[in-house]
Phi, psi and omega in degrees: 000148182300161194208127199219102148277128161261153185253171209220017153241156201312327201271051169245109163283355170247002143288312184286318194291315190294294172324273195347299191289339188269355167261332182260005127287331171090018167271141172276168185250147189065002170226319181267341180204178122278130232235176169186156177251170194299307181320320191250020167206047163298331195284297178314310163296301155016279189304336182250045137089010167276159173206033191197109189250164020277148149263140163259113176226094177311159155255142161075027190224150177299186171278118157268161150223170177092180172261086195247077185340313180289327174284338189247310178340297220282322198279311172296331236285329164300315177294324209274016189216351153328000000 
């Protein structure tokens, strides 16, 4: 399952922007991804080398990071054609 750190203060605007899109596609949470926060997996983010959230870490897929529309298409694209 798809796995999304997010930072949890208000001003991340590529964390809100990312929910939005994934709620205005109709993916659920627990069942199409997992939200998770950043704040509480920095070692992890660190090693892959983000430095911008939300990281998106697909399975069997690369890693993003930001609000990248083209990029969550691309990931959902079997759910969102369902």
């Amino acid at each position: 399952m798809t796995r999304i750190f997010e930072k949890t203060q208000s001003f991340c605007g590529g964390c809100k922007a990312t929910k939005l899109w994934l709620k205005k596609h109709g993916l659920v949470e627990g069942v199409d991804y997992v939200l998770e926060s950043a704040e509480d997996n920095l070692d992890m983010l660190a090693a892959l080398g983000a430095q911008e959230a939300p990281v998106v870490v697909p399975d069997g897929a690369p890693v993003f990071t930001g609000f990248r529309p083209d990029s969550l298409k691309a990931l959902f694209r079997d759910t969102l054609e369902a």
